[in-house]
MIZAPA-49376 format. One record per residue (C-alpha): residue number from 0; x negated, y negated, z. Coordinates in nm, 4 decimals. Example, Ala and Ser with C-alpha at 12.3 -4.5 7.8 and 13.67 -1.06 7.14 Angstrom:
# MIZAPA-49376
+-----+----------+----------+----------+
! seq !     east !    north !       up !
+-----+----------+----------+----------+
!   0 !  -1.2300 !   0.4500 !   0.7800 !
!   1 !  -1.3670 !   0.1060 !   0.7140 !
+-----+----------+----------+----------+
This chain:
# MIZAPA-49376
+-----+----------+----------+----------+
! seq !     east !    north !       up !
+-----+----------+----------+----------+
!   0 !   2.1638 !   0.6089 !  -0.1376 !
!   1 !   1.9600 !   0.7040 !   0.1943 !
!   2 !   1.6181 !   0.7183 !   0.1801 !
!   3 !   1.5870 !   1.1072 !   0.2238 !
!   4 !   1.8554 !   1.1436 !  -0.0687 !
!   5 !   1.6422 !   0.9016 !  -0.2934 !
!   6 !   1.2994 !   1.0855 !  -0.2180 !
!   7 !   1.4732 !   1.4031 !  -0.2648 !
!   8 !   1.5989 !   1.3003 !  -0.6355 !
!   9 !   1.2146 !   1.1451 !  -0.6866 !
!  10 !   1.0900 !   1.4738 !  -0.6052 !
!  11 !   1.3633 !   1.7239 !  -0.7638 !
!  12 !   1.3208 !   1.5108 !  -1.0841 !
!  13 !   0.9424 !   1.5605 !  -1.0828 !
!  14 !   0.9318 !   1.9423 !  -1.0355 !
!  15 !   0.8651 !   1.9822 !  -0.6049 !
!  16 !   1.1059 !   2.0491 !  -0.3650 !
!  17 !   1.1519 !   1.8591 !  -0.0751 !
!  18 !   1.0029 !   1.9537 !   0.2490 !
!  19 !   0.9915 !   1.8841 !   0.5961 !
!  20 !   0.6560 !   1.7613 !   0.5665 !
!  21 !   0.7081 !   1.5395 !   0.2754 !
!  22 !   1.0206 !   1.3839 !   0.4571 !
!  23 !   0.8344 !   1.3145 !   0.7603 !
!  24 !   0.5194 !   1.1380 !   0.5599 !
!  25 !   0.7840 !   0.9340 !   0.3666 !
!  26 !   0.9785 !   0.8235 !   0.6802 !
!  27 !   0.6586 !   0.7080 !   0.8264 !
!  28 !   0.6143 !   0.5182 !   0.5406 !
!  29 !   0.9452 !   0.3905 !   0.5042 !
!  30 !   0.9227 !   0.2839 !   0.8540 !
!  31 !   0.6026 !   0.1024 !   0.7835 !
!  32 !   0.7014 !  -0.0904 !   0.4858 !
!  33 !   0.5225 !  -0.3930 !   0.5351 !
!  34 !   0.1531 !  -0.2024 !   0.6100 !
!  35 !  -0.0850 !  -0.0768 !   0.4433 !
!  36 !  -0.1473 !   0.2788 !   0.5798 !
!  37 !  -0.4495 !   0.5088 !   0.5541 !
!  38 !  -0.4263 !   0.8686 !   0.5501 !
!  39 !  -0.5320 !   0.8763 !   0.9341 !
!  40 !  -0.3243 !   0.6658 !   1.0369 !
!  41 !   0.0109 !   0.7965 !   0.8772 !
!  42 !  -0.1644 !   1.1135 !   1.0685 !
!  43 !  -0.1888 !   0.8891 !   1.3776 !
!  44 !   0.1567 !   0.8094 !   1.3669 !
!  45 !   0.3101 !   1.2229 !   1.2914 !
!  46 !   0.1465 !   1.3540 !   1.5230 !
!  47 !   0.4148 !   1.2351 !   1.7750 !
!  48 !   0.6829 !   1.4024 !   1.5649 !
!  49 !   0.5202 !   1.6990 !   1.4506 !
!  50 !   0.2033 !   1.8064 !   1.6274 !
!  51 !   0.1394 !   2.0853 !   1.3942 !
!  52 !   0.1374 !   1.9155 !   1.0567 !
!  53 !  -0.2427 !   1.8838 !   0.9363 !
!  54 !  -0.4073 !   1.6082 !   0.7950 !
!  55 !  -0.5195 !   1.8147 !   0.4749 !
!  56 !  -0.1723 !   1.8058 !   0.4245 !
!  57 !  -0.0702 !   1.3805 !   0.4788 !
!  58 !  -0.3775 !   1.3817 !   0.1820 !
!  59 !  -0.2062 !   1.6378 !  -0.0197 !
!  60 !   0.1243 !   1.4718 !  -0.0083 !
!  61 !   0.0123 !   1.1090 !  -0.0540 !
!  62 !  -0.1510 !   1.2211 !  -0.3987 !
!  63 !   0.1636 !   1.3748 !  -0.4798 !
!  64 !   0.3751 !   1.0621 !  -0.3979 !
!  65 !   0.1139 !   0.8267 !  -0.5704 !
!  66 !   0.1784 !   1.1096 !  -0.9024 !
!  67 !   0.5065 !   1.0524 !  -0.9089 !
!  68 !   0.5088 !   0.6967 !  -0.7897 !
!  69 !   0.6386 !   0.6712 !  -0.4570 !
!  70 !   0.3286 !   0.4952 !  -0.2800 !
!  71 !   0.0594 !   0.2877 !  -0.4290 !
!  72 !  -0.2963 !   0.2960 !  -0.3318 !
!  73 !  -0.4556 !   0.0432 !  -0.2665 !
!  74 !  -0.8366 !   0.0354 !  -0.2001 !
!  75 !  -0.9436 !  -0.2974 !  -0.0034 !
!  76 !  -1.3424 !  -0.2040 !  -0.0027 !
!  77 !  -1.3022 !  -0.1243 !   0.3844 !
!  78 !  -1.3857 !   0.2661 !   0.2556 !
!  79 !  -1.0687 !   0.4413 !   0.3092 !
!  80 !  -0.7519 !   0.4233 !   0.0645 !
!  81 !  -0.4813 !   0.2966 !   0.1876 !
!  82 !  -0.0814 !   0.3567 !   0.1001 !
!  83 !   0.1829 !   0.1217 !   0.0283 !
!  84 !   0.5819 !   0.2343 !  -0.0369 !
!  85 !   0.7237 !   0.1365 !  -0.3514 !
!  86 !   1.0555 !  -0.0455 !  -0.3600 !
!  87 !   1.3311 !   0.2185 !  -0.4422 !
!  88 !   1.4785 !  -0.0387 !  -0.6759 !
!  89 !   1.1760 !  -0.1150 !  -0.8396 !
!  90 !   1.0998 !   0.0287 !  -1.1698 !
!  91 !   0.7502 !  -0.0827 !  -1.2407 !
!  92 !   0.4529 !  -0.0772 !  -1.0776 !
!  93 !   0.3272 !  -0.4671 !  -1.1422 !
!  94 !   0.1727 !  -0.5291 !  -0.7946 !
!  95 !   0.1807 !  -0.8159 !  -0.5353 !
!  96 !  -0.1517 !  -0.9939 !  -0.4091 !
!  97 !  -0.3183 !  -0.9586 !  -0.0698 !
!  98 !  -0.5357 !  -1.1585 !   0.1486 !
!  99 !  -0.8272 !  -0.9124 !   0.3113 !
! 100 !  -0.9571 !  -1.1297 !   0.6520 !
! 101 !  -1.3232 !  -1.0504 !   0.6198 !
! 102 !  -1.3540 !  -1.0868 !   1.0073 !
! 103 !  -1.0542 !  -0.8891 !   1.1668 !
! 104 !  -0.9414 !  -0.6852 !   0.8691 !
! 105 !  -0.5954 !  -0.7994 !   0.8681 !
! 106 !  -0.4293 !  -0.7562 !   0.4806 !
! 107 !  -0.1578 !  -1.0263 !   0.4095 !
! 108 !   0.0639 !  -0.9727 !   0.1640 !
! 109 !   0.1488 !  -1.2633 !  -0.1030 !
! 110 !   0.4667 !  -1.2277 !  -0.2281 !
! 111 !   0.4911 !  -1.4278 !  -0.5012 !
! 112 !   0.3571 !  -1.3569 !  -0.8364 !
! 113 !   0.1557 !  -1.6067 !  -0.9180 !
! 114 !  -0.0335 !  -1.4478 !  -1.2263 !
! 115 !   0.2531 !  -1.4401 !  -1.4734 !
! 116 !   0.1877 !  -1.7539 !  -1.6286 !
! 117 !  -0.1825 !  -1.6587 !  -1.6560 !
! 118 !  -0.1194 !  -1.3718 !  -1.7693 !
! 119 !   0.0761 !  -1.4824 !  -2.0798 !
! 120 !  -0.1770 !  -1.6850 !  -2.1749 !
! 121 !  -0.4407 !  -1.4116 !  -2.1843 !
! 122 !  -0.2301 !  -1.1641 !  -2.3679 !
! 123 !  -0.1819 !  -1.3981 !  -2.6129 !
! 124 !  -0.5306 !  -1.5351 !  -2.6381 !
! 125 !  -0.6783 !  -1.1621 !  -2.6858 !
! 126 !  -0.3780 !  -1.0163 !  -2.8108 !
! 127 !  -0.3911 !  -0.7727 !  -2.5296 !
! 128 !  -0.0535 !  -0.6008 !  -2.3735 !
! 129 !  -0.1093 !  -0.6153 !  -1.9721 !
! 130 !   0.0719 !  -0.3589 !  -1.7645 !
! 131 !  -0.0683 !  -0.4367 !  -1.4650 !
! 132 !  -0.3604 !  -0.6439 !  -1.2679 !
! 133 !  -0.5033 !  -0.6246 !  -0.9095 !
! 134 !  -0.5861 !  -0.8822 !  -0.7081 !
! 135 !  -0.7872 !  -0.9402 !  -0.3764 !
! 136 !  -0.8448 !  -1.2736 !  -0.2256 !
! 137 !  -1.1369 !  -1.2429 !   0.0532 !
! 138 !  -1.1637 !  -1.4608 !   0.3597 !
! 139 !  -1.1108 !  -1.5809 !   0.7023 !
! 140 !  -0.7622 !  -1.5519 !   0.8302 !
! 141 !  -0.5863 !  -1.8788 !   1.0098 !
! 142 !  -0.6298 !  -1.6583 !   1.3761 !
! 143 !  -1.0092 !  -1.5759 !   1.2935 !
! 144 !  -1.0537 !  -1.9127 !   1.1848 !
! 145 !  -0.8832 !  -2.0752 !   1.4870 !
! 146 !  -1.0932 !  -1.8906 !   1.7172 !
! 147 !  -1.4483 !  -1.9650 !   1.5858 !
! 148 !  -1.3397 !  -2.3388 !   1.6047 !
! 149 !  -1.2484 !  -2.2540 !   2.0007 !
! 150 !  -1.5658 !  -2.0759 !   2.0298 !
! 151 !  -1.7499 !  -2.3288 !   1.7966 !
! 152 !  -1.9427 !  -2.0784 !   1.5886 !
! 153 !  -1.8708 !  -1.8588 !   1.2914 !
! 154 !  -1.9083 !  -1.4916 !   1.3226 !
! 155 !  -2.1455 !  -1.3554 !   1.0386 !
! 156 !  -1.9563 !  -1.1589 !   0.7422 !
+-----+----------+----------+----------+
């Protein structure tokens, strides 16, 4: 199944109708995979293919697809949400773990799920059923960190 076909089955089994516009913000994602996107910059990155299309309405359909659980946001404390796609295949929402570089901003993605076994014990220690956890590790990434030892200082965070 393409991508259009699979957000048009997402969105037909919801209750909306697929659109131009909602095609175009998904393909952007799609395209994007590995990112985390804000809102301006998914606009950033229409505006090339469709001048026209507003911002108010990038918002409107990110909310949608986050309703209906095409996109995840994420919020990283660097005050703007940001979106990431959700696997087509992937029927639950249980999250990866990023690294936020307090110095550039870069977000890197860690791929392996590292809480499971941590999580089992906690569920069974409070008898508490987890759906889902979030986690941020804060820092310097390797490039920030080799250039303050070229420079020989560390920038402030």
């Amino acid at each position: 199944m393409d991508k259009s076909d699979y957000l048009n089955n997402v969105l037909t089994n919801n209750g909306y109708k697929s659109t131009i516009q909602r095609n175009l913000v998904y393909e952007i994602l799609a395209e994007n995979k590995d990112k985390h996107l804000s809102t301006e910059e998914v606009y950033d990155l229409i505006k090339d293919k469709n001048p026209n299309m507003g911002i108010a309405t990038i918002y409107r359909t990110l909310q949608l697809f986050e309703e209906i659980g095409l996109v995840y946001k994420h919020n990283f404390d660097d005050g703007c949400s940001r979106y990431e796609i959700m696997a087509e295949d992937s029927n639950e929402i249980h999250q990866h773990h990023h690294l936020l570089c307090k110095i550039c901003g870069d977000i890197i993605e860690v791929k392996e799920d590292l809480m499971n076994s941590l999580e089992e014990i906690i569920e069974k220690q409070y008898n508490f059923e987890i759906l889902n956890h979030v986690v941020k590790f804060t820092g310097i990434c390797s490039q920030c960190r080799n250039k303050e030892n070229e420079n020989g200082y560390r920038k402030e965070t």
